[in-house]
HTML snippet that shows the backbone in 3Dmol.js (N, CA, C, O; Angstrom):
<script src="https://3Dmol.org/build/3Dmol-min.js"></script>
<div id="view" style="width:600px;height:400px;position:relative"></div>
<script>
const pdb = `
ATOM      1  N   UNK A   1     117.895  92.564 248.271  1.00  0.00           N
ATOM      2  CA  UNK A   1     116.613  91.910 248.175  1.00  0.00           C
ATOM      3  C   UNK A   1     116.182  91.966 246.710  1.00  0.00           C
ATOM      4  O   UNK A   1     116.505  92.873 245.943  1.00  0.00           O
ATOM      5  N   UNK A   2     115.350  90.811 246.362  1.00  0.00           N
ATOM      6  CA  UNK A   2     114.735  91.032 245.015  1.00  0.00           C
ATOM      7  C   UNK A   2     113.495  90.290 244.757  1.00  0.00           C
ATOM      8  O   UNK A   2     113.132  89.244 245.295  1.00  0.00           O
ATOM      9  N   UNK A   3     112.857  91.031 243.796  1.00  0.00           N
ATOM     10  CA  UNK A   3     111.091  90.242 244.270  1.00  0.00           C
ATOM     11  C   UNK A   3     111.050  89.582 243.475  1.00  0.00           C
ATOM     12  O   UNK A   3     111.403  89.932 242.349  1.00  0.00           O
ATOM     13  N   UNK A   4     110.551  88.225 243.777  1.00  0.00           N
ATOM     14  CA  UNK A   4     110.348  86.924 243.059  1.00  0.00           C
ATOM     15  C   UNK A   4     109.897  86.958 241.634  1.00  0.00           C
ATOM     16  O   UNK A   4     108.978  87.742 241.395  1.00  0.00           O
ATOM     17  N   UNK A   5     110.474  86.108 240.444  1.00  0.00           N
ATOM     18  CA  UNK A   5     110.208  86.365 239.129  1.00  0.00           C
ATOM     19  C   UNK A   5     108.490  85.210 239.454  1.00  0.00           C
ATOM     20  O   UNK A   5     108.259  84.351 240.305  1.00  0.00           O
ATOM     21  N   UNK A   6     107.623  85.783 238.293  1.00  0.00           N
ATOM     22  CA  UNK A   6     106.622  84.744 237.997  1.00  0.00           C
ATOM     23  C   UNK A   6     105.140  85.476 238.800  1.00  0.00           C
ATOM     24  O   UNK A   6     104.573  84.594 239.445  1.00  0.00           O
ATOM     25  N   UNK A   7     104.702  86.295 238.863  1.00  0.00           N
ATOM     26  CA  UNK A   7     104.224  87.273 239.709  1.00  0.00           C
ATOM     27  C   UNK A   7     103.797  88.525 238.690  1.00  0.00           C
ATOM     28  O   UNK A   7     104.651  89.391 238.498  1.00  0.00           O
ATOM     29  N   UNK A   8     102.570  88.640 238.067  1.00  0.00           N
ATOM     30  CA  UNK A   8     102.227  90.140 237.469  1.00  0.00           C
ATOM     31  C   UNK A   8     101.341  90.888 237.969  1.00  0.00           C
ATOM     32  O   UNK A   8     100.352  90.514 238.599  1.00  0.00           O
ATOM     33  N   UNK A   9     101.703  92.151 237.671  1.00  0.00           N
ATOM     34  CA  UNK A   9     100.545  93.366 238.505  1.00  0.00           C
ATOM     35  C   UNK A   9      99.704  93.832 237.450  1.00  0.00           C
ATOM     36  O   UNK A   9      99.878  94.463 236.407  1.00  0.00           O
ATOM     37  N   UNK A  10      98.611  93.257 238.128  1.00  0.00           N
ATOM     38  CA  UNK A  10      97.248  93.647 237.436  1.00  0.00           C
ATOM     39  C   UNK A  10      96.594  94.393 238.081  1.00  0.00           C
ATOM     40  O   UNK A  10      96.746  94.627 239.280  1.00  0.00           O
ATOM     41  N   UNK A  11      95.583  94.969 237.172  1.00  0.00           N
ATOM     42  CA  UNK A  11      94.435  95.798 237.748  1.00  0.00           C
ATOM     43  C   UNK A  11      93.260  95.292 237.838  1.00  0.00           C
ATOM     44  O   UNK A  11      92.834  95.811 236.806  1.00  0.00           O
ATOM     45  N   UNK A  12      92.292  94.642 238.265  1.00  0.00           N
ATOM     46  CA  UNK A  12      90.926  93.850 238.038  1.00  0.00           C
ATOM     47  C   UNK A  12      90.376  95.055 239.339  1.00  0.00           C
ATOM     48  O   UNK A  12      90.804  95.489 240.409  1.00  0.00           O
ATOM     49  N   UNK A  13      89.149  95.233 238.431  1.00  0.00           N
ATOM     50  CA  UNK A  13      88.291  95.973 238.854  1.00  0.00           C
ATOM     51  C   UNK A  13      88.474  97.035 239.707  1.00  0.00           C
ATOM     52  O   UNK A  13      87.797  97.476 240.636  1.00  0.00           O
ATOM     53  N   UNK A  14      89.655  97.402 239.148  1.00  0.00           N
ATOM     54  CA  UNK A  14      90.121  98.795 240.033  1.00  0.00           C
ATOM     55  C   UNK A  14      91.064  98.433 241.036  1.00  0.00           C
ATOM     56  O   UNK A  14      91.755  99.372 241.430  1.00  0.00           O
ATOM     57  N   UNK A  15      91.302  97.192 241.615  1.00  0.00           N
ATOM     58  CA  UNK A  15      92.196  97.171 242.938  1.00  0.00           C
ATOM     59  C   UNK A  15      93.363  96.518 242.119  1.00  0.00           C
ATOM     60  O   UNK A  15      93.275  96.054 240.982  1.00  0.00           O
ATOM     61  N   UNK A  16      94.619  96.580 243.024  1.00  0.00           N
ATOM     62  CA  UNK A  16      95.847  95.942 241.722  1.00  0.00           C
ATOM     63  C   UNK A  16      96.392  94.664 242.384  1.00  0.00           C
ATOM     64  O   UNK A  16      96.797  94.620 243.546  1.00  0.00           O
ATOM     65  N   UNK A  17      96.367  93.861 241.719  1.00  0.00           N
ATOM     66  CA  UNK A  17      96.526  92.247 242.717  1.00  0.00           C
ATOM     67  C   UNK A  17      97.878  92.145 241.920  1.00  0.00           C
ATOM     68  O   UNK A  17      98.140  92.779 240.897  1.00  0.00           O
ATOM     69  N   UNK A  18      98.828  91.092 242.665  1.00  0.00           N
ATOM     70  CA  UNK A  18      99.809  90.259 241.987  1.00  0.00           C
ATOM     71  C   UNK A  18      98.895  88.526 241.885  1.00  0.00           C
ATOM     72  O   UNK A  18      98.396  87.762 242.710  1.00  0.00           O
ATOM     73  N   UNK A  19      99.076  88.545 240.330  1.00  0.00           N
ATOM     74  CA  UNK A  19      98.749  87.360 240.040  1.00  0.00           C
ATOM     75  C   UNK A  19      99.810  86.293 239.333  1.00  0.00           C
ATOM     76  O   UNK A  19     100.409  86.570 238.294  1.00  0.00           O
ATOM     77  N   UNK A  20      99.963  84.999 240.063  1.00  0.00           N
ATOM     78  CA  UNK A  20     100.896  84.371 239.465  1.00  0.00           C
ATOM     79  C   UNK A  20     101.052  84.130 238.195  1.00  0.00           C
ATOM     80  O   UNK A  20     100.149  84.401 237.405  1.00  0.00           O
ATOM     81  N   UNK A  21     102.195  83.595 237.802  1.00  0.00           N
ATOM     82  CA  UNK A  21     102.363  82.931 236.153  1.00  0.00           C
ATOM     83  C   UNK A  21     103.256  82.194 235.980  1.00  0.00           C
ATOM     84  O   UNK A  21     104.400  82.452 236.354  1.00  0.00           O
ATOM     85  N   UNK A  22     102.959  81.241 235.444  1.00  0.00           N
ATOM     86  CA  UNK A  22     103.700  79.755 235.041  1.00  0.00           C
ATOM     87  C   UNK A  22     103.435  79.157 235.888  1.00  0.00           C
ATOM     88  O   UNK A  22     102.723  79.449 236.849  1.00  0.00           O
ATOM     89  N   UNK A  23     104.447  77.417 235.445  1.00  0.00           N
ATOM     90  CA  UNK A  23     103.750  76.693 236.063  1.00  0.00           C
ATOM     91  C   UNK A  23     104.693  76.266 237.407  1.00  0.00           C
ATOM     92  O   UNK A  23     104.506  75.225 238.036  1.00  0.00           O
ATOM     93  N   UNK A  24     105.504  77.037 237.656  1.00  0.00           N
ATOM     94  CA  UNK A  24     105.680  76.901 238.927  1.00  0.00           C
ATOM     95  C   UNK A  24     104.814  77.745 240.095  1.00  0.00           C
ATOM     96  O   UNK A  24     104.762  77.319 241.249  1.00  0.00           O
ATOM     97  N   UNK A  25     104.237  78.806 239.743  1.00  0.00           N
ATOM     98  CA  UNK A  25     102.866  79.440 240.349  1.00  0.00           C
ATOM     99  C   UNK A  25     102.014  79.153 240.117  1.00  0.00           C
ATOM    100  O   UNK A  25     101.294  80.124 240.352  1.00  0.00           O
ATOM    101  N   UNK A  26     101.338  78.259 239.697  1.00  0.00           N
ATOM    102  CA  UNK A  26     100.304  78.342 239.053  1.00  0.00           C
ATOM    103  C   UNK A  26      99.156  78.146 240.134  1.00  0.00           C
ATOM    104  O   UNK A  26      98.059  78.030 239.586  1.00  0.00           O
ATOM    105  N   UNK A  27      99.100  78.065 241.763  1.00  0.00           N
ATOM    106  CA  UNK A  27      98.096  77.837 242.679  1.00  0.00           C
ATOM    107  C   UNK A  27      97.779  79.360 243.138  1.00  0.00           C
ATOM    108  O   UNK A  27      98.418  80.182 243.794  1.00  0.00           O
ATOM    109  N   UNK A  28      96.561  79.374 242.528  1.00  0.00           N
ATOM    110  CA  UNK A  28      95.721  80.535 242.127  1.00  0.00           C
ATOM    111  C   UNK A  28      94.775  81.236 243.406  1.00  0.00           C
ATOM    112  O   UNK A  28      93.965  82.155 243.283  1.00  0.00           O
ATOM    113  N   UNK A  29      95.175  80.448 244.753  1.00  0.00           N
ATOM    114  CA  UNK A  29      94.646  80.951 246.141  1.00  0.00           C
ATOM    115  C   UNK A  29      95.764  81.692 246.375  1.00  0.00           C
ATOM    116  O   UNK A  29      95.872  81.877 247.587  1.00  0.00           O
ATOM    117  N   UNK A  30      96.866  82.325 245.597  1.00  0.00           N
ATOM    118  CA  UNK A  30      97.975  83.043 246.163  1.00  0.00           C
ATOM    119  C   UNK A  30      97.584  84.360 245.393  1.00  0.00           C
ATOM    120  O   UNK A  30      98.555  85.095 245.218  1.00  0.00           O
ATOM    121  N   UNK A  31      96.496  84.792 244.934  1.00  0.00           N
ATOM    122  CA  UNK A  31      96.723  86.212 244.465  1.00  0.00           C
ATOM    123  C   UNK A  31      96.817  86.931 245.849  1.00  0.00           C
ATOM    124  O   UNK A  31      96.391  86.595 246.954  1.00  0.00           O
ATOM    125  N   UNK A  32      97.591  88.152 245.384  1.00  0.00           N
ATOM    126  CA  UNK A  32      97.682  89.055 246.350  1.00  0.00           C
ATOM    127  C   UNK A  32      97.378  90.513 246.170  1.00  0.00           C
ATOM    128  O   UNK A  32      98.021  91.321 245.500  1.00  0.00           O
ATOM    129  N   UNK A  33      96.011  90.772 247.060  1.00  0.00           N
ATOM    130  CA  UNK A  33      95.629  92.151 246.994  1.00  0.00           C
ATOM    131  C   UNK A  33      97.345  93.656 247.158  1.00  0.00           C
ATOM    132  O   UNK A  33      98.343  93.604 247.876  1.00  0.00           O
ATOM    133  N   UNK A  34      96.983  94.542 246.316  1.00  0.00           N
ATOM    134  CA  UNK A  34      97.878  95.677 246.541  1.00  0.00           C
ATOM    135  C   UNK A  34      97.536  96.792 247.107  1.00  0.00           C
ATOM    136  O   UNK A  34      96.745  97.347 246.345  1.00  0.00           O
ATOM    137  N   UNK A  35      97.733  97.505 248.169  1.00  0.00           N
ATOM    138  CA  UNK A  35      97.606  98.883 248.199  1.00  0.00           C
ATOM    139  C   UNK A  35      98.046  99.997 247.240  1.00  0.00           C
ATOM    140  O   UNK A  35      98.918  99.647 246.444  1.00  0.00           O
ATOM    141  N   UNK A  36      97.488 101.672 247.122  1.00  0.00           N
ATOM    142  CA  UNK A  36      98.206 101.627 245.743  1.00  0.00           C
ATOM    143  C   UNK A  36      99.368 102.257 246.312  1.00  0.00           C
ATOM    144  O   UNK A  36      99.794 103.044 245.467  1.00  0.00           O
ATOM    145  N   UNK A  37     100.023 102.277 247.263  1.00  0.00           N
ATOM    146  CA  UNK A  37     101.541 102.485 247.541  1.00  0.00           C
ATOM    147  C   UNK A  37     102.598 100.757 248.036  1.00  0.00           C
ATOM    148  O   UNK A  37     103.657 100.559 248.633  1.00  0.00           O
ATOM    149  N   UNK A  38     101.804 100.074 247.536  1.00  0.00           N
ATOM    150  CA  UNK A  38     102.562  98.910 247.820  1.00  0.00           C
ATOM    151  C   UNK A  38     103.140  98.286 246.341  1.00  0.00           C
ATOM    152  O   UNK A  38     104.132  97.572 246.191  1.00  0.00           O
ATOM    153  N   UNK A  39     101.957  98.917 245.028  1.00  0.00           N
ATOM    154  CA  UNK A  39     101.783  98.725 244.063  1.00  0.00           C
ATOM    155  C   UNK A  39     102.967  99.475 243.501  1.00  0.00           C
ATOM    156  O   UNK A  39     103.945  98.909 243.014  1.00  0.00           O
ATOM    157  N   UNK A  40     102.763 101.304 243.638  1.00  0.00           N
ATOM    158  CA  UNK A  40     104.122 101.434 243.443  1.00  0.00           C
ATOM    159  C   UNK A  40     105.153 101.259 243.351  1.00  0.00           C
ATOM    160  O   UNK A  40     105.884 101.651 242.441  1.00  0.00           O
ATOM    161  N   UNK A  41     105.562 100.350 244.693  1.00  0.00           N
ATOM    162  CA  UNK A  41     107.117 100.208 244.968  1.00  0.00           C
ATOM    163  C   UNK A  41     106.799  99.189 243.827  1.00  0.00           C
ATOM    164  O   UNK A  41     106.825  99.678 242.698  1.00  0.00           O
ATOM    165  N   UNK A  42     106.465  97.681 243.932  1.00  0.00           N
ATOM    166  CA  UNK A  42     106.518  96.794 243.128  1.00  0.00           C
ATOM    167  C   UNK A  42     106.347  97.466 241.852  1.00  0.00           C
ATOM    168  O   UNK A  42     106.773  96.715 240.975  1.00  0.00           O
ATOM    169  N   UNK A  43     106.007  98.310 241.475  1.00  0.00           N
ATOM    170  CA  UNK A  43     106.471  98.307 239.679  1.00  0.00           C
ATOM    171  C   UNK A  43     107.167  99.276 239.795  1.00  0.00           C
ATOM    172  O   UNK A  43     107.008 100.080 238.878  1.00  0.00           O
ATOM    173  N   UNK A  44     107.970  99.590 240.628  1.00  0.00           N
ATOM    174  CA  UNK A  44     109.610 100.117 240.552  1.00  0.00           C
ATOM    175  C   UNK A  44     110.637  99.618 240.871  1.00  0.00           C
ATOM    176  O   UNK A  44     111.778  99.950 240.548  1.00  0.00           O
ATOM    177  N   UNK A  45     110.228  98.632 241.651  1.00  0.00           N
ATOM    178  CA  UNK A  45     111.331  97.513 241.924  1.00  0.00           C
ATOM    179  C   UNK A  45     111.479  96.016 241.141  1.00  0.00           C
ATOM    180  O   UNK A  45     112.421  95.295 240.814  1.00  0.00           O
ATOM    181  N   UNK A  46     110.475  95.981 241.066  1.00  0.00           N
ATOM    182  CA  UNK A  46     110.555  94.666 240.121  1.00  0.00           C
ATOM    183  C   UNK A  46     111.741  93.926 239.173  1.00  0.00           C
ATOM    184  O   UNK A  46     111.913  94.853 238.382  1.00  0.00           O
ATOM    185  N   UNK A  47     112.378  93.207 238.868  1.00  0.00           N
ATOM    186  CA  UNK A  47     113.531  92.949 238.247  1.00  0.00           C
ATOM    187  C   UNK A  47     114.864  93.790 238.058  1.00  0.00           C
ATOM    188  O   UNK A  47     115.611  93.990 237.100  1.00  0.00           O
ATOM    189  N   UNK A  48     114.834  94.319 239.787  1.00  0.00           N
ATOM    190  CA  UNK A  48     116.052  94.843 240.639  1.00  0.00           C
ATOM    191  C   UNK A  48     116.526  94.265 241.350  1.00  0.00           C
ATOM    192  O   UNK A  48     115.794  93.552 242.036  1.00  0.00           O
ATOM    193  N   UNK A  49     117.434  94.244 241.504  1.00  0.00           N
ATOM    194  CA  UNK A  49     118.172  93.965 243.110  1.00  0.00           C
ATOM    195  C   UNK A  49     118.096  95.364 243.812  1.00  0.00           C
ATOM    196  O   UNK A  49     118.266  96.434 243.228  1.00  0.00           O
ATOM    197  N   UNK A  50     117.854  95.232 244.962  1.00  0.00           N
ATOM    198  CA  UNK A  50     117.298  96.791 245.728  1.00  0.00           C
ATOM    199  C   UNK A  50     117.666  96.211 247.543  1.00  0.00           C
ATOM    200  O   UNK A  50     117.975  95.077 247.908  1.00  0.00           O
ATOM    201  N   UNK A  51     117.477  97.510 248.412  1.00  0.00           N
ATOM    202  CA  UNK A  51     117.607  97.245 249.412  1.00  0.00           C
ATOM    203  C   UNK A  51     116.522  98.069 250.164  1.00  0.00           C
ATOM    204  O   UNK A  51     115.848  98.802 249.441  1.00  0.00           O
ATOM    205  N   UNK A  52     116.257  98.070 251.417  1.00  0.00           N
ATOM    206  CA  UNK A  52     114.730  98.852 251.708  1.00  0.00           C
ATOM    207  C   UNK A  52     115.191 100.303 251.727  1.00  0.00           C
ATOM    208  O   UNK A  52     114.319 101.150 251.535  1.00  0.00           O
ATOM    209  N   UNK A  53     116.669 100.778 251.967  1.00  0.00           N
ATOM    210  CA  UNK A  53     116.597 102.140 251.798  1.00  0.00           C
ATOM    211  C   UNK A  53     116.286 102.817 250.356  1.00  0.00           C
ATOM    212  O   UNK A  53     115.831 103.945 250.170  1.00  0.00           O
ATOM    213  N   UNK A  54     116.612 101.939 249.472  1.00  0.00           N
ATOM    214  CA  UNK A  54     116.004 102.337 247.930  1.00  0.00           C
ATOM    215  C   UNK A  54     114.179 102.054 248.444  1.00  0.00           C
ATOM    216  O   UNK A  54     113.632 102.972 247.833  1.00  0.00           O
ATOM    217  N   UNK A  55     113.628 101.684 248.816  1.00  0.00           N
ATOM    218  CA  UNK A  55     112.091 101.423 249.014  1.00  0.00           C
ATOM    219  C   UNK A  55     111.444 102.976 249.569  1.00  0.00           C
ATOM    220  O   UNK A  55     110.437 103.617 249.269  1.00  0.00           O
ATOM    221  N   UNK A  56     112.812 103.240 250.721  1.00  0.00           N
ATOM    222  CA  UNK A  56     112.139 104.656 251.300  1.00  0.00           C
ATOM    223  C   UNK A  56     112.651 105.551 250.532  1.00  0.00           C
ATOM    224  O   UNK A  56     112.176 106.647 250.830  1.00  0.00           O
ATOM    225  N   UNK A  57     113.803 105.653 249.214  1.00  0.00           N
ATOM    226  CA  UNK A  57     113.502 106.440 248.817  1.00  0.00           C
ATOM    227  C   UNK A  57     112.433 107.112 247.936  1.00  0.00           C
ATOM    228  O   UNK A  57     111.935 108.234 248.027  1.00  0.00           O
ATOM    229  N   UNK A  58     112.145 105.780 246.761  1.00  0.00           N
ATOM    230  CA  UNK A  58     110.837 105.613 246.006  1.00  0.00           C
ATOM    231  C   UNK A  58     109.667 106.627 246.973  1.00  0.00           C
ATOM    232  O   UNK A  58     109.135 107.688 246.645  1.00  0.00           O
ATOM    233  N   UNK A  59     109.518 105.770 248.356  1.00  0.00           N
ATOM    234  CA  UNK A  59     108.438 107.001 248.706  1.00  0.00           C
ATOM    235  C   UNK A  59     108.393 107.778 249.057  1.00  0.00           C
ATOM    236  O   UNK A  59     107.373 108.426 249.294  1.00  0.00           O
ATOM    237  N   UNK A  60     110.345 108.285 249.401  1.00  0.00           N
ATOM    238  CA  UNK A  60     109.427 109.748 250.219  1.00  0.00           C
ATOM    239  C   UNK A  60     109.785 110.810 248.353  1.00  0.00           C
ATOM    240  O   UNK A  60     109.669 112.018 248.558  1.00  0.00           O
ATOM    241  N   UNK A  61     110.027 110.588 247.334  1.00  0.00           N
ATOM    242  CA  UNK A  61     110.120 110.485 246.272  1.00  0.00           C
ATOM    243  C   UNK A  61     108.813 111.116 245.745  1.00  0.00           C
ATOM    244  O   UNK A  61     108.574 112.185 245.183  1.00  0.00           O
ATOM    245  N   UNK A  62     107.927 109.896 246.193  1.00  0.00           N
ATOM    246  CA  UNK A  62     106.834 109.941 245.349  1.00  0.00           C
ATOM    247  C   UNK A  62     105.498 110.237 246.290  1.00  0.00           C
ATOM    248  O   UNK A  62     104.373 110.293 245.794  1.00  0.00           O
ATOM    249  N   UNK A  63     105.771 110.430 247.794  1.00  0.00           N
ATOM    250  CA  UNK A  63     104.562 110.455 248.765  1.00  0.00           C
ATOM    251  C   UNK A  63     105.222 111.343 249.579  1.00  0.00           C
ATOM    252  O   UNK A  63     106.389 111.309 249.968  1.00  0.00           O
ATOM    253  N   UNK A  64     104.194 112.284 249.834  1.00  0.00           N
ATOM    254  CA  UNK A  64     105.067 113.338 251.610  1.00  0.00           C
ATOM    255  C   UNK A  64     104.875 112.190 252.264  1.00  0.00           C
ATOM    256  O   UNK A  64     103.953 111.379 252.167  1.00  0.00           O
ATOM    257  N   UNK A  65     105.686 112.192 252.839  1.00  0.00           N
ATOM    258  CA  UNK A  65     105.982 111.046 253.853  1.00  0.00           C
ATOM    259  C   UNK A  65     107.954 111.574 254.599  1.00  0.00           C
ATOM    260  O   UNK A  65     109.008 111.981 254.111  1.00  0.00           O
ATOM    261  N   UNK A  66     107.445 111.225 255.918  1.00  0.00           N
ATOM    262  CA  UNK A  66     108.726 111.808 256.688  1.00  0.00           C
ATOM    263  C   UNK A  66     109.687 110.218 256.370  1.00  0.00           C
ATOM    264  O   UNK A  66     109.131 109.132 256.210  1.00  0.00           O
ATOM    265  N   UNK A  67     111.098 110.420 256.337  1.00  0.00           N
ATOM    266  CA  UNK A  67     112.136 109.036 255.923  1.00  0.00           C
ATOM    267  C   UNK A  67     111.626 108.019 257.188  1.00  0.00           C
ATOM    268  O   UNK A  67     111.529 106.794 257.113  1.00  0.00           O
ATOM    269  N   UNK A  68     111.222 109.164 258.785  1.00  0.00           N
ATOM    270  CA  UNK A  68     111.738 107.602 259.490  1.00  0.00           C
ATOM    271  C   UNK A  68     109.635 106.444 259.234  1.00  0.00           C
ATOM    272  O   UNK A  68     109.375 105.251 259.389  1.00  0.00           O
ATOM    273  N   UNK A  69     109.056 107.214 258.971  1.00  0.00           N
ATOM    274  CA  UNK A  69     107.738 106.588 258.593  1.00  0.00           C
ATOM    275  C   UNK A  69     108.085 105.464 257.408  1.00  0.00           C
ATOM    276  O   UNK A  69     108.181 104.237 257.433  1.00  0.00           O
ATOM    277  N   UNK A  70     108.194 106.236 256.602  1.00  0.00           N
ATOM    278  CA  UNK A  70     108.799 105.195 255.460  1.00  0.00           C
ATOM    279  C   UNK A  70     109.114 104.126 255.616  1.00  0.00           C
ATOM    280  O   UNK A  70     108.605 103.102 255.162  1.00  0.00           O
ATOM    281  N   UNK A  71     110.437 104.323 256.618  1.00  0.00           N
ATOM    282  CA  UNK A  71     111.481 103.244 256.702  1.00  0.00           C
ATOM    283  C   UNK A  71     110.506 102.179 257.355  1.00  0.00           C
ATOM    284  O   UNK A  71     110.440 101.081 256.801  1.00  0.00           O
ATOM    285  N   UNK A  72     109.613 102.453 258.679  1.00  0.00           N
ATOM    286  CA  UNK A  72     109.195 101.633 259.391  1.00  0.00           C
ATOM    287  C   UNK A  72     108.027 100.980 258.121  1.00  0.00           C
ATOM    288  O   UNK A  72     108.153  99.774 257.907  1.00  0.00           O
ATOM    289  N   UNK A  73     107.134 101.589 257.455  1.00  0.00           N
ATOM    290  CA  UNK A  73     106.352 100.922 256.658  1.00  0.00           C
ATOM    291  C   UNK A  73     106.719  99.890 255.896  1.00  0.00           C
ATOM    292  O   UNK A  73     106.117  98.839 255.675  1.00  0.00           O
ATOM    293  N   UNK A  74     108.468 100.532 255.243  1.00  0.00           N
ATOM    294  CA  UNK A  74     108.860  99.366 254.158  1.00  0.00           C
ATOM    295  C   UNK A  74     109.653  98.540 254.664  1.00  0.00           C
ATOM    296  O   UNK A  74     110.228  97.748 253.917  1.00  0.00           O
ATOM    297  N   UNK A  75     109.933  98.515 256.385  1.00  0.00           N
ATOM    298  CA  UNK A  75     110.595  97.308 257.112  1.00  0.00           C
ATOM    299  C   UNK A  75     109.186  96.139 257.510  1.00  0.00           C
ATOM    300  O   UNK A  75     109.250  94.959 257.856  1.00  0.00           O
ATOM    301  N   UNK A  76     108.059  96.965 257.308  1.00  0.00           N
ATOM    302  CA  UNK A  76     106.971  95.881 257.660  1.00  0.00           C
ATOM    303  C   UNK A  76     106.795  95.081 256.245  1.00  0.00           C
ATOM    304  O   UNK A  76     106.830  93.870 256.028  1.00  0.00           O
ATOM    305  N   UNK A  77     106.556  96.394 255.191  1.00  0.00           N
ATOM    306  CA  UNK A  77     105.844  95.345 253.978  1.00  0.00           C
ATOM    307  C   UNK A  77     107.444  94.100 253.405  1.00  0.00           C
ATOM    308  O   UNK A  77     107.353  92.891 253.188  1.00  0.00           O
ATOM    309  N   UNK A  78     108.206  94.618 253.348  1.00  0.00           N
ATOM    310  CA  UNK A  78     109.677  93.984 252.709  1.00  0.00           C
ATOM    311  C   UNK A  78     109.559  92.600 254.096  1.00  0.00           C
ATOM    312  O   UNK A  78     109.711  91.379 254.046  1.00  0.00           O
ATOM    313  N   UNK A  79     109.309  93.313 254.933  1.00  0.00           N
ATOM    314  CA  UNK A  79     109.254  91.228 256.270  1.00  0.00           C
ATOM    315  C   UNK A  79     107.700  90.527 255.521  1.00  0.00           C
ATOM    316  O   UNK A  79     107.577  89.304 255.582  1.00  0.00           O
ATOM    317  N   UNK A  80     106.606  91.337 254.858  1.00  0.00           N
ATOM    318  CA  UNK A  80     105.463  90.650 254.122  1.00  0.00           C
ATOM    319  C   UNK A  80     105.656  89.240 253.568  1.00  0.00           C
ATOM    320  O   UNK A  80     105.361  88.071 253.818  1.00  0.00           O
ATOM    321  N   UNK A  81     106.615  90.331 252.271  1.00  0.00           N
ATOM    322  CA  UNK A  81     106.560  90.136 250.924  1.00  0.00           C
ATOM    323  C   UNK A  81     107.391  88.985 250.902  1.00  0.00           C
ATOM    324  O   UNK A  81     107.287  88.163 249.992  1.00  0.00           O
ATOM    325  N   UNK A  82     108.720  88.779 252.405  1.00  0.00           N
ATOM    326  CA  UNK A  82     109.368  87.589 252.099  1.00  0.00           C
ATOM    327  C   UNK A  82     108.528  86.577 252.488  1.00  0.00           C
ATOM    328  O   UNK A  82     108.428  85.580 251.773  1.00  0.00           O
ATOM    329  N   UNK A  83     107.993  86.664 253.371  1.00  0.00           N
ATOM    330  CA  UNK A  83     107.067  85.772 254.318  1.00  0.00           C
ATOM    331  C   UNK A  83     106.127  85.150 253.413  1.00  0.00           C
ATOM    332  O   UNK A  83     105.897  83.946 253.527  1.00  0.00           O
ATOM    333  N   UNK A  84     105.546  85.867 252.503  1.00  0.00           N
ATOM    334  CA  UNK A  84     104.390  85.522 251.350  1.00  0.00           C
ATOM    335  C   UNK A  84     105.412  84.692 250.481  1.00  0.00           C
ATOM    336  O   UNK A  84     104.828  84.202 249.514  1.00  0.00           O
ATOM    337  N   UNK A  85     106.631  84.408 250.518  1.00  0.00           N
ATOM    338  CA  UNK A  85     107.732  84.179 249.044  1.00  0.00           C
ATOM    339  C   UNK A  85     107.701  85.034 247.551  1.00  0.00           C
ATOM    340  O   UNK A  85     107.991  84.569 246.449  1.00  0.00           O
ATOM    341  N   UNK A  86     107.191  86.631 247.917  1.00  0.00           N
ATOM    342  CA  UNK A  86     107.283  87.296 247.115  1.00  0.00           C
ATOM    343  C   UNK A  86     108.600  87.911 246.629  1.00  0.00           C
ATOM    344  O   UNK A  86     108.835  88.179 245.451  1.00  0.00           O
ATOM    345  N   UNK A  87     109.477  88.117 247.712  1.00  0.00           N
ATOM    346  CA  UNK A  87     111.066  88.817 247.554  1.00  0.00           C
ATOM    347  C   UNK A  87     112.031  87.955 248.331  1.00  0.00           C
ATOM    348  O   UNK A  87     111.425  87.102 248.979  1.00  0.00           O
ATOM    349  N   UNK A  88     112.816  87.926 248.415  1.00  0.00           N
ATOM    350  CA  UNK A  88     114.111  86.929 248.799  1.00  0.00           C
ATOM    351  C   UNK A  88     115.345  87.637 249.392  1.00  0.00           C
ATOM    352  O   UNK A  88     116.342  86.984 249.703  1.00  0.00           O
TER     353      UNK A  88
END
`;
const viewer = $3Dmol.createViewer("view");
viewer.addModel(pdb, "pdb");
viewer.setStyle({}, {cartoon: {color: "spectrum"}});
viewer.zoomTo();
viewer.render();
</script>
């Protein structure tokens, strides 16, 4: 899997959105709010090729979190992120 180029993580007013860039993004009803463990993975994965077991490792890495929780969280957000055309 790999998350779509054209897409930056910002911070506005404290919450961290992906906001598009260029002009193949450029329709600006697609920002996307972040959680800040959703935020994580995306600025560790970003211009990787990765698979979701690299996703659960990042968190149980970086969050107590038991592997099989993980796994189920980053099998939901990774079905999101394609669905949104964020990762491929």
């Amino acid at each position: 899997m790999q998350l779509k180029d054209g897409f930056g993580l910002r911070d506005v007013c404290g919450e961290k959105v992906l906001v598009p860039e260029g002009l193949e993004n450029i329709d600006y009803s697609r920002i996307i709010n972040l959680n800040e463990t959703a935020a994580y993975l995306w600025e560790n994965l970003v211009g990787k090729e990765f698979e979701i077991e690299d996703m659960v490792d990042l968190l149980c890495k970086e969050y107590d979190v038991p592997a099989d929780v993980a796994l189920n969280d980053c099998n939901a957000l990774a079905k999101k992120w394609i669905e949104a055309g964020l990762a491929k």
